[in-house]
C-alpha positions in Angstrom: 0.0 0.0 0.0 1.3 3.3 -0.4 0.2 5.1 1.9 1.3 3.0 4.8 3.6 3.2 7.5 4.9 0.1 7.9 5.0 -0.7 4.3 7.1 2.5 4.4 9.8 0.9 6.8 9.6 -2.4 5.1 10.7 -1.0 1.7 13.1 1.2 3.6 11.6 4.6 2.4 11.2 5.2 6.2 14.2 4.7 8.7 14.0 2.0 11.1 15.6 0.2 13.9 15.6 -3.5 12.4 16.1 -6.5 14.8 15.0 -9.2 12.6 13.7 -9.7 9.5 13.0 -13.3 7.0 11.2 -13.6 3.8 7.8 -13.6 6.0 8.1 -10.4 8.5 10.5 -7.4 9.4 10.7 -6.4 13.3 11.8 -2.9 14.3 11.9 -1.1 17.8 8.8 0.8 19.0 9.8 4.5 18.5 7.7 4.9 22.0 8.5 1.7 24.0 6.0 0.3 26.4 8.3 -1.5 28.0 12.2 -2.1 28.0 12.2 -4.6 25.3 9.8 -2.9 22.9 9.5 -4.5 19.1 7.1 -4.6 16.2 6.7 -7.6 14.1 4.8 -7.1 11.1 4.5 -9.3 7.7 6.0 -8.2 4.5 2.6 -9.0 3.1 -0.3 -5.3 3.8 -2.3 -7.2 6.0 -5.0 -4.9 7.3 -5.4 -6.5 10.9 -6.0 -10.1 12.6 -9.4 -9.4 11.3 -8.3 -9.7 7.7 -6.6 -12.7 7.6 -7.1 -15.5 5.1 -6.5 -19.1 4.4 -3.5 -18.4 2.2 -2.0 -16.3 5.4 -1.4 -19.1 7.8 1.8 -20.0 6.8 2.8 -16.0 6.9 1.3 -16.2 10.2 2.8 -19.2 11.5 6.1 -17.8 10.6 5.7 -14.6 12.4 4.8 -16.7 15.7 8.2 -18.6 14.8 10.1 -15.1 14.6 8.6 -13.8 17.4 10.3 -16.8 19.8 13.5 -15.8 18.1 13.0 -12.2 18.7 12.5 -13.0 22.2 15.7 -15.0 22.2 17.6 -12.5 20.8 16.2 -9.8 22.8 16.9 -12.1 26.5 13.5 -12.1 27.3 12.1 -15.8 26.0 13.0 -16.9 29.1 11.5 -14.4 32.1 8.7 -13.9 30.1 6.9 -11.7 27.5 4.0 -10.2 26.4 2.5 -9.9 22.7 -0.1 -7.9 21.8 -2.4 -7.3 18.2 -4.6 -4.3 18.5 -7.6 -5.3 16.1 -9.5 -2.1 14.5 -10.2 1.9 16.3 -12.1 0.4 19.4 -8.9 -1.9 20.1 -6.7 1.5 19.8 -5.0 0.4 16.0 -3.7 3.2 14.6 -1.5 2.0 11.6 -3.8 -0.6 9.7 -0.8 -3.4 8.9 -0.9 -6.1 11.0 1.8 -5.9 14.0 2.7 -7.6 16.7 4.0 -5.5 19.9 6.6 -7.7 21.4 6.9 -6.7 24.8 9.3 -7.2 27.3 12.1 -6.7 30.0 10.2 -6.1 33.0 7.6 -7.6 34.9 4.3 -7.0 33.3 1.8 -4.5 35.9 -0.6 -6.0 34.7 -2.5 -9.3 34.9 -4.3 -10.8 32.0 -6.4 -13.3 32.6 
């Protein structure tokens, strides 16, 4: 898409802070972290949202949950924990309409989530 953010990064028209990327996804750092460990993980592929998905995205999806456990990895946070987050549509507070993962991290969570 062309007007989109992340398909911005992706191509590299925008600057980014890359900490992974594969043929399926490319993760950057939050430019306002959450939490110590802060990444988005989004697929190469404009997905609008979770909400969008298809049959022919499970294996783009499947490889984002793989990358995500190597993020973690990489980051030192698979093992104390993490959190990951989707924010599906306005109510849900999504403000750049590409899928994304918030990988978060580094710090125990405040919050319980049942």
């Amino acid at each position: 898409m062309d007007n989109c953010l992340f398909c911005k990064i992706i191509k590299g028209d925008i600057p980014s802070s890359k900490v992974y990327e594969d043929d399926y996804c490319y993760a950057f750092r939050d430019i306002a972290p959450q939490a110590p460990v802060h990444v988005l993980v989004v697929p190469k592929k404009h997905i609008e949202n979770i909400g969008a998905l298809t049959e022919e995205d499970v294996e783009i999806v499947g490889k984002i949950q793989i990358a995500i456990g190597k993020i973690a990895k990489q980051e030192g946070i698979l093992e104390s924990g993490f959190r990951v987050i989707s924010n599906c549509g306005k109510d849900a507070a999504q403000t750049v309409f590409h899928l994304h993962y918030h990988v978060l991290g580094g710090k125990e969570m405040a919050e319980k989530m049942v």
